[in-house]
Backbone as a printed PyTorch tensor [residue, N CA C, xyz], in Angstrom:
tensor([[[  39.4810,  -50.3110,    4.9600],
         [  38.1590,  -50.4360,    4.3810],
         [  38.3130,  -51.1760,    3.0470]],

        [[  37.5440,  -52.5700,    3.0210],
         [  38.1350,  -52.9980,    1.5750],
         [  37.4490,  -52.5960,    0.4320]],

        [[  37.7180,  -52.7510,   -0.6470],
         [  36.9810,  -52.3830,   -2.0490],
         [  36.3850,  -53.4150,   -2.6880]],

        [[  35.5630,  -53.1730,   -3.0570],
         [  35.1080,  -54.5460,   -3.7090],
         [  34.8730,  -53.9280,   -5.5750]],

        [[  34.9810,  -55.0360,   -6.4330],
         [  34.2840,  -54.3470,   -7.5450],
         [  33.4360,  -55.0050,   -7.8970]],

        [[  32.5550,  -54.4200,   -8.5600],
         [  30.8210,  -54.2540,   -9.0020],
         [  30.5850,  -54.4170,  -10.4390]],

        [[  29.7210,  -54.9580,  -11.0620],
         [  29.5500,  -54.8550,  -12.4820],
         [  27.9360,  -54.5960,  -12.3480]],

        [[  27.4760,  -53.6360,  -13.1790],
         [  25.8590,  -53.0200,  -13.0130],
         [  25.7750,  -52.8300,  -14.7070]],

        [[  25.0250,  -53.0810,  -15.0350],
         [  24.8300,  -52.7870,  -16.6510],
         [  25.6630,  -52.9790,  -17.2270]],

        [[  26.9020,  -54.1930,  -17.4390],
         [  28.0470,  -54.2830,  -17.9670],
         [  29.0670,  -53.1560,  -17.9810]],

        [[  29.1980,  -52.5100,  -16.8560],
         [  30.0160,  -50.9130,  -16.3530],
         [  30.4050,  -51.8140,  -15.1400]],

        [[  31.3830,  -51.9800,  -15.2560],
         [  32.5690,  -52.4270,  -13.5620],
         [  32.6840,  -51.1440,  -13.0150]],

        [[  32.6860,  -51.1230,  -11.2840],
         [  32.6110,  -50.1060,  -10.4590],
         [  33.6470,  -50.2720,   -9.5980]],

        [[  34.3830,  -49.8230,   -8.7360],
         [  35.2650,  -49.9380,   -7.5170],
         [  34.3220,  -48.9500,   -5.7180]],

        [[  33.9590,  -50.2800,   -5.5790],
         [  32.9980,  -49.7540,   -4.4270],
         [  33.6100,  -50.2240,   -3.0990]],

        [[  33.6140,  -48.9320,   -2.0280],
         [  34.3390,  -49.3680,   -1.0750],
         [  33.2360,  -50.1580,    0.0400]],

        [[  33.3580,  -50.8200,    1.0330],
         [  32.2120,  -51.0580,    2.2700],
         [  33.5870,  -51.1560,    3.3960]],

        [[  32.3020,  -50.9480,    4.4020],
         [  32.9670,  -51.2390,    5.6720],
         [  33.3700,  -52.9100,    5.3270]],

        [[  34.3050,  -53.5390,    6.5810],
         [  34.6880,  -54.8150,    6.8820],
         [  33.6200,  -55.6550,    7.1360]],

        [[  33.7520,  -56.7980,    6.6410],
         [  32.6090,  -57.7880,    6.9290],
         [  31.0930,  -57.1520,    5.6890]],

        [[  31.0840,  -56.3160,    5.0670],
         [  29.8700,  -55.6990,    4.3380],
         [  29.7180,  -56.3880,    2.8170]],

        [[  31.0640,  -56.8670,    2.6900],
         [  31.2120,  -57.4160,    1.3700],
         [  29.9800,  -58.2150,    0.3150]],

        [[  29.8020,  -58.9540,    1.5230],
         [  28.9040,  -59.7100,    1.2220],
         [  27.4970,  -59.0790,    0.1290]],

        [[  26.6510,  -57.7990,    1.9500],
         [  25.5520,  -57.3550,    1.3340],
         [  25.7780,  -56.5020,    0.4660]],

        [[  26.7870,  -56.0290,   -0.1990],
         [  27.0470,  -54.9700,   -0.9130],
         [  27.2230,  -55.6880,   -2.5220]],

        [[  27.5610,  -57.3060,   -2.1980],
         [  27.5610,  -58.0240,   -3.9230],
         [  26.4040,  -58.2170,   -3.7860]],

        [[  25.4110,  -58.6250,   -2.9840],
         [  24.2610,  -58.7330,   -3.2820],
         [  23.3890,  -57.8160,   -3.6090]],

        [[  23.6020,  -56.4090,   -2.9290],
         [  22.8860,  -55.6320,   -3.3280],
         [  23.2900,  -54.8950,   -5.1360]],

        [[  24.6330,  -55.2880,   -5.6970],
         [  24.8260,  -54.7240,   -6.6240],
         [  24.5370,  -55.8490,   -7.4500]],

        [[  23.9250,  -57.2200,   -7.2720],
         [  23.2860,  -57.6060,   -8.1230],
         [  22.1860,  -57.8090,   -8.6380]],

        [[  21.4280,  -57.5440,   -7.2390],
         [  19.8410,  -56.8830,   -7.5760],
         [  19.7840,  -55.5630,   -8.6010]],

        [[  20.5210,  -54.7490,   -8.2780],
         [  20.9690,  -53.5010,   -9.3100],
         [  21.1180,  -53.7580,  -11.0330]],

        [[  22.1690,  -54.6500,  -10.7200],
         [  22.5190,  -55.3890,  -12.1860],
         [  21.7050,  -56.0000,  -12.8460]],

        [[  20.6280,  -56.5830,  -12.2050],
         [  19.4020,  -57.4430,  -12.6970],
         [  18.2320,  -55.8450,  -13.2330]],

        [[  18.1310,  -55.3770,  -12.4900],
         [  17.5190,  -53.6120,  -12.8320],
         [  18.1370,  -53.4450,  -14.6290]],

        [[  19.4920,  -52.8290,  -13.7620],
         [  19.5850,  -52.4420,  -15.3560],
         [  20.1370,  -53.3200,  -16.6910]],

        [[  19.7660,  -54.7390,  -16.1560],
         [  19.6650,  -55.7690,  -17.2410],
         [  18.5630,  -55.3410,  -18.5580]],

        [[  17.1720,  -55.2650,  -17.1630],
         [  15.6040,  -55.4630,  -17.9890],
         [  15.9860,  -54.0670,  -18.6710]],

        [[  16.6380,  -52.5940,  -18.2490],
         [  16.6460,  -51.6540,  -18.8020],
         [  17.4750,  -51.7420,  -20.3640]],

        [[  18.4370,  -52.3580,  -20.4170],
         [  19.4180,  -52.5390,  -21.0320],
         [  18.6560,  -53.3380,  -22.5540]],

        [[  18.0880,  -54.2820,  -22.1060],
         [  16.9610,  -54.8910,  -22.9520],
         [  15.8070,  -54.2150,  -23.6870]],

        [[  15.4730,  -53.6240,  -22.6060],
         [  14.3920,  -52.1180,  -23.0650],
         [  14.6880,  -51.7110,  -24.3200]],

        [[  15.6210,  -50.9050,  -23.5490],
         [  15.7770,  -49.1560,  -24.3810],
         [  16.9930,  -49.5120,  -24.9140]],

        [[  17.9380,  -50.2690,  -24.5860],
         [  19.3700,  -50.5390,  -25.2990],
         [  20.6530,  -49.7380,  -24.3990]],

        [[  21.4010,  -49.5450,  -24.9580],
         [  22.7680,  -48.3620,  -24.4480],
         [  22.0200,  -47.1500,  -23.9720]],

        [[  21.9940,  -47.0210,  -22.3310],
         [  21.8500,  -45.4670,  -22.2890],
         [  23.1220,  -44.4720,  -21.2690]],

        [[  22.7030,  -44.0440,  -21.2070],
         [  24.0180,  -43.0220,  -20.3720],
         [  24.0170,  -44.0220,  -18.8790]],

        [[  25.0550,  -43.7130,  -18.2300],
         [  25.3740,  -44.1720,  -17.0930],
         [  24.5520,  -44.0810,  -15.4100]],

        [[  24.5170,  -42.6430,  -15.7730],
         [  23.9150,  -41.9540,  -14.5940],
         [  22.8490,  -42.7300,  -14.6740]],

        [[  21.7260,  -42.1820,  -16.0120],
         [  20.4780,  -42.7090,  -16.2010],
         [  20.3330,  -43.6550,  -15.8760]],

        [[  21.2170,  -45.2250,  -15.9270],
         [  20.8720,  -46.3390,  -15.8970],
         [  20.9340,  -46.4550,  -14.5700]],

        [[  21.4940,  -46.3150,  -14.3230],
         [  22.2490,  -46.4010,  -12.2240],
         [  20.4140,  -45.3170,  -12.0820]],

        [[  20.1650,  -44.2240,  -12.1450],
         [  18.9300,  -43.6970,  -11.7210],
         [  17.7950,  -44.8260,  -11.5810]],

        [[  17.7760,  -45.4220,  -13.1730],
         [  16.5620,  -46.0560,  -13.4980],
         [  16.4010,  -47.0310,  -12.8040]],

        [[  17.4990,  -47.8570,  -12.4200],
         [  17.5100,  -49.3330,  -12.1890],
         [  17.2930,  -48.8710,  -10.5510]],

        [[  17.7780,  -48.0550,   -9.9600],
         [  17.5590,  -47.5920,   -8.7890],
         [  16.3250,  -47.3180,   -8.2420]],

        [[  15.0770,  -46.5530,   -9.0950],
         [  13.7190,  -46.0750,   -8.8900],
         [  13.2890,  -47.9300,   -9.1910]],

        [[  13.9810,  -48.1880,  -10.1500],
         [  12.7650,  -49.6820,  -10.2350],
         [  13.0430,  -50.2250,   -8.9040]],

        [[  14.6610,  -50.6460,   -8.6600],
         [  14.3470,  -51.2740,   -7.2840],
         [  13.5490,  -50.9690,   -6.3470]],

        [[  13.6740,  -48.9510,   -5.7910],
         [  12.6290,  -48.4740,   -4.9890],
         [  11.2540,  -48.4670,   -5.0580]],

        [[  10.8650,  -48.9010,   -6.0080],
         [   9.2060,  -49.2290,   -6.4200],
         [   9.1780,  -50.3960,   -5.6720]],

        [[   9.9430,  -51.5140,   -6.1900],
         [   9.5940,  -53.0480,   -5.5850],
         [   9.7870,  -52.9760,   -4.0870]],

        [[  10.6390,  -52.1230,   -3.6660],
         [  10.8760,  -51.8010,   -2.2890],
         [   9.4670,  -51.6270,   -1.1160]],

        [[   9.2530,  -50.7240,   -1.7710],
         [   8.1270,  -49.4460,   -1.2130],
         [   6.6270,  -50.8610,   -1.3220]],

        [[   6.3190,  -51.4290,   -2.6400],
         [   5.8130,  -52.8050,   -2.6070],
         [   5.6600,  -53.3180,   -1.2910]],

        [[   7.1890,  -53.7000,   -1.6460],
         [   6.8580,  -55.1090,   -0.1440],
         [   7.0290,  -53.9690,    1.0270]],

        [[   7.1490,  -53.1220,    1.1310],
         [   7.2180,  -52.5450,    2.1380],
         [   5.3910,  -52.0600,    2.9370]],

        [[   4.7750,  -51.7610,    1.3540],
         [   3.3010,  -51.9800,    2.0900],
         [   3.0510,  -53.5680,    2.3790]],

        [[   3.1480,  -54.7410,    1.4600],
         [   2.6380,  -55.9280,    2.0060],
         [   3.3280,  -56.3090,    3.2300]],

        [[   4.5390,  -55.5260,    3.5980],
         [   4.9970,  -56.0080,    5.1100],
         [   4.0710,  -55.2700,    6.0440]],

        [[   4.0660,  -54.2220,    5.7890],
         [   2.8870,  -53.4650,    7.0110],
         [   1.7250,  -53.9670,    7.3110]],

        [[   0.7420,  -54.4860,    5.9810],
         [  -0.2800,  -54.9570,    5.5820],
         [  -0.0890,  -56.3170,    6.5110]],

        [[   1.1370,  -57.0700,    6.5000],
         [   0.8990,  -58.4630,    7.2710],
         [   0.9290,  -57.8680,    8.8970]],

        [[   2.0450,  -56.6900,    9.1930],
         [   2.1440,  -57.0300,   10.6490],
         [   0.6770,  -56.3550,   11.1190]],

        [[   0.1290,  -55.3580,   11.1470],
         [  -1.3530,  -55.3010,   11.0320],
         [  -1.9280,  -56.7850,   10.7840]],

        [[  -2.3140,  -57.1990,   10.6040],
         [  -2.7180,  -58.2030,   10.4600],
         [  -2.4270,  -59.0690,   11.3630]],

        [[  -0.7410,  -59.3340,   11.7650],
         [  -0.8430,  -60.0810,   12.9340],
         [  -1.0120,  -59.6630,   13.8980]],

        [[  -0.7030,  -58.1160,   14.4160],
         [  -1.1750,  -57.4390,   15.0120],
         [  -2.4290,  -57.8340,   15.4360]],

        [[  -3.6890,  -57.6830,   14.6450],
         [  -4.7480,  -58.1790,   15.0230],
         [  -5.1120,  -60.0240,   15.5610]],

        [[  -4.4800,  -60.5590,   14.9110],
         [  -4.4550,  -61.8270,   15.5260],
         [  -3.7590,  -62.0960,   16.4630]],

        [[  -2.6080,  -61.2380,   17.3080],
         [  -2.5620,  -61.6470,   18.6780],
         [  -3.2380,  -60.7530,   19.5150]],

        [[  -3.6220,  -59.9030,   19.1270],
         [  -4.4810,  -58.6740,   20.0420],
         [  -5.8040,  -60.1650,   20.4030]],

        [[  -6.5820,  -60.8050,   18.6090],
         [  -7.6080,  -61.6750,   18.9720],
         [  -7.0230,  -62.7780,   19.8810]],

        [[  -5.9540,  -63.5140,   19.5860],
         [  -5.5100,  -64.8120,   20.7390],
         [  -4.8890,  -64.1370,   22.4350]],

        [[  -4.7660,  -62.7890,   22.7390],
         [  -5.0240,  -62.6920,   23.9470],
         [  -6.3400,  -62.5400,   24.0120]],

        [[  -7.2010,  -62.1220,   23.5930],
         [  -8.3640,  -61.6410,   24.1270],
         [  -8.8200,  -63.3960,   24.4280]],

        [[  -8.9630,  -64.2320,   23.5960],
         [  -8.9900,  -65.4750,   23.7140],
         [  -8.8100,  -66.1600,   24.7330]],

        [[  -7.4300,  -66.2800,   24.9690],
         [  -6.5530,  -66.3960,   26.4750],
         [  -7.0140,  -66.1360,   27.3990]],

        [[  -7.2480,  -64.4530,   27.8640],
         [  -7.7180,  -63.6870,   29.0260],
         [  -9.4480,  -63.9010,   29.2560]],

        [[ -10.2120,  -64.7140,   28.4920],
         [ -11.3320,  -64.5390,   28.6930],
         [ -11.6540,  -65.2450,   29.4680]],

        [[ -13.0620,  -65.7660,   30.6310],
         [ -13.1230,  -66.3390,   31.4910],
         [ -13.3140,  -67.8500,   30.8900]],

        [[ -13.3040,  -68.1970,   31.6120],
         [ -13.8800,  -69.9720,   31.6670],
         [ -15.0580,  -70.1550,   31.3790]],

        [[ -15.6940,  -70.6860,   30.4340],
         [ -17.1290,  -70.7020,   30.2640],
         [ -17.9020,  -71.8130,   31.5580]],

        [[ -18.7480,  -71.3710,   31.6820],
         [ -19.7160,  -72.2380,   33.1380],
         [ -19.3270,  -73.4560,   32.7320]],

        [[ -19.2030,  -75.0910,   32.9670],
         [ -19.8950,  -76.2590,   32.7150],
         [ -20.8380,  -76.4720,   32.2040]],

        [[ -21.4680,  -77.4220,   31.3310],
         [ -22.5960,  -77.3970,   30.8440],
         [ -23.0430,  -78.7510,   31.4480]],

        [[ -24.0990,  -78.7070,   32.2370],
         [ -24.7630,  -79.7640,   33.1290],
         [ -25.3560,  -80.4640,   31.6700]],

        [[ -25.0330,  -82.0250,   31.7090],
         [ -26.3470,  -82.8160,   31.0110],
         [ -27.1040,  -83.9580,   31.6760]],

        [[ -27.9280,  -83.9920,   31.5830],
         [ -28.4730,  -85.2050,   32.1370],
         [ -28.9820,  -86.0200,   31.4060]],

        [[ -28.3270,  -87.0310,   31.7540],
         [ -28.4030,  -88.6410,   31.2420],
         [ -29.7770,  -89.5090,   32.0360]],

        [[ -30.4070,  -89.7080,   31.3010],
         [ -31.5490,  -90.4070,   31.5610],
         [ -31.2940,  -91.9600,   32.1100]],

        [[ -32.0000,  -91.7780,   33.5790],
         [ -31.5120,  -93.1830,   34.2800],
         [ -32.9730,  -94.4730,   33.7560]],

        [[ -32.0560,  -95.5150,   33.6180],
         [ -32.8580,  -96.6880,   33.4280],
         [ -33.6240,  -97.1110,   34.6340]],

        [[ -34.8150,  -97.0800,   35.2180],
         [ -35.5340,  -97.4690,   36.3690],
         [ -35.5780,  -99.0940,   36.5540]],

        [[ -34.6390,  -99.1390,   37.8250],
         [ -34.1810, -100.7970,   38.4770],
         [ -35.3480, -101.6890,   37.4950]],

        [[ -36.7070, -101.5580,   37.6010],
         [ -37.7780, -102.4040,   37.6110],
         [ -37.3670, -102.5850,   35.9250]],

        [[ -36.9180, -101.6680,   34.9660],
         [ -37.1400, -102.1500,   33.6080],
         [ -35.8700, -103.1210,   33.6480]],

        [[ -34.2410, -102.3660,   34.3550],
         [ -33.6510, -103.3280,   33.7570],
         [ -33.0460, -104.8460,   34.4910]],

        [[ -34.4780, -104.7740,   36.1170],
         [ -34.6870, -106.1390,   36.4760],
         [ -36.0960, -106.9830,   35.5730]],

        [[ -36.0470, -106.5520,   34.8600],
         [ -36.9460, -107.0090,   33.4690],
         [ -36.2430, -107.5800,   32.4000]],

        [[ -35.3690, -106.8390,   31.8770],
         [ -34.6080, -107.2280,   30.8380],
         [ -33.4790, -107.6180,   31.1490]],

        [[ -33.4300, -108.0910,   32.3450],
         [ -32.3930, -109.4800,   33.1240],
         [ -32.9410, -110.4750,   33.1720]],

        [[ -34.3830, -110.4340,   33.4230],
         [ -35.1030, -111.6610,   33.2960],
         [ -35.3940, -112.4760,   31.8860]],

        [[ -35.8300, -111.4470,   30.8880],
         [ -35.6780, -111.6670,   29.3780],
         [ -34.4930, -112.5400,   29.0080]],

        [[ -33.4770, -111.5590,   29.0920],
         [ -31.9100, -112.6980,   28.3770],
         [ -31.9720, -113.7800,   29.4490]],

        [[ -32.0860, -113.5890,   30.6600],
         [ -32.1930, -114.9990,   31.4780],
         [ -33.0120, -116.0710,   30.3950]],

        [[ -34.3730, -115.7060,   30.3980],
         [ -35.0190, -117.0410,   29.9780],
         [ -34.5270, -117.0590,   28.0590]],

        [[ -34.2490, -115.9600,   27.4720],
         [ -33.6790, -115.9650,   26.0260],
         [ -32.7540, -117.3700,   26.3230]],

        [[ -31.5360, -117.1320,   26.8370],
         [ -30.6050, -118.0060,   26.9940],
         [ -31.3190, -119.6230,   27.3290]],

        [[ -32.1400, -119.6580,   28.3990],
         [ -32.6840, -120.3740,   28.5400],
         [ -33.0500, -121.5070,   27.2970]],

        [[ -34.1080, -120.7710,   26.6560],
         [ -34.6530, -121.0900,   25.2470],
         [ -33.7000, -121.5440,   24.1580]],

        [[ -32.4640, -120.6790,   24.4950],
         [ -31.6800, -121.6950,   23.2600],
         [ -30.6550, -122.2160,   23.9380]],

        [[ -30.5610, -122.8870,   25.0850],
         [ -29.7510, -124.0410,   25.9080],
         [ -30.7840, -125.0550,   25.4870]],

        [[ -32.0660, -125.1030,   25.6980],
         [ -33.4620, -125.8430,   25.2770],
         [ -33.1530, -126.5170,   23.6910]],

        [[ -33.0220, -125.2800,   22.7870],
         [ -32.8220, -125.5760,   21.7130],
         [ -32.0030, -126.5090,   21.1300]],

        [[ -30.6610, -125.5940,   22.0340],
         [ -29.5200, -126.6090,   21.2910],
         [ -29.2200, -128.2110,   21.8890]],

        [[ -30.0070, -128.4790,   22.9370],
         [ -30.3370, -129.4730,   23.4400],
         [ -31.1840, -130.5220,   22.5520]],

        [[ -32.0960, -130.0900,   21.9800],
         [ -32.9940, -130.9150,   21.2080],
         [ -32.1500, -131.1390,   19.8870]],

        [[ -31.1610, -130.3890,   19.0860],
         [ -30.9650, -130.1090,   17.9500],
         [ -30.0090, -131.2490,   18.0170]],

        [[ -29.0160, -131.4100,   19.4290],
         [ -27.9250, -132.0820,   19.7420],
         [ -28.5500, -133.7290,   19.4880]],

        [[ -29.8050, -133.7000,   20.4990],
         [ -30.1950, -134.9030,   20.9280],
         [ -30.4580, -135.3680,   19.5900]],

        [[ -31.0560, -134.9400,   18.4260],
         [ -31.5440, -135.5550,   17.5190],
         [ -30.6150, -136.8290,   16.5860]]])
């Protein structure tokens, strides 16, 4: 089991972890150390225990924290996939029929005849404009 050592409030520690733990165990004793930094700043020199207590309840405050805003989110997503199945599982809404209003042959064999003679009129035109 290896040992690792620790520094927490400028107090070096000899802390054992399982193999491979090394890691979360410097990290967690430097979140600690950062604790009883702000304490250290505070109040100045206090007893040992105390500081290791104090810096300990502060971490467990920030803990307990995110520990409601984690609940607070999965609730939350909770509800948003409960809403995107309901989403999912719901039926197919009908088609919505529209109807497009048909042009009656007679208007737009009318306004074939129009651009017919339009065109007409300015083949006419540009004929005279040319000739001049």
């Amino acid at each position: 089991m290896p040992e690792v050592q620790i520094e927490i409030g400028g107090r070096t520690f000899d802390v054992a972890c399982q193999e491979g733990e090394e890691h979360y165990l410097q990290s967690a004793a430097k979140m600690l150390d950062e604790e009883a930094s702000v304490l250290a700043a505070q109040i100045g020199r206090i007893p040992e225990a105390r500081m290791l207590l104090m810096a300990g309840l502060m971490l467990a405050d920030k803990t307990a924290g995110l520990q409601d805003k984690l609940k607070a989110m999965e609730d939350r997503m909770a509800e948003k996939e409960a809403e995107l199945d309901q989403l999912r599982n719901a039926p197919t809404p009908e088609p919505k029929t529209i109807e497009v209003p048909v042009v009656p042959t007679d208007v737009t064999d009318s306004l074939a005849e129009i651009a017919a003679r339009a065109e007409s009129l300015a083949e006419e035109v540009d004929g005279k404009s040319q000739g001049d």
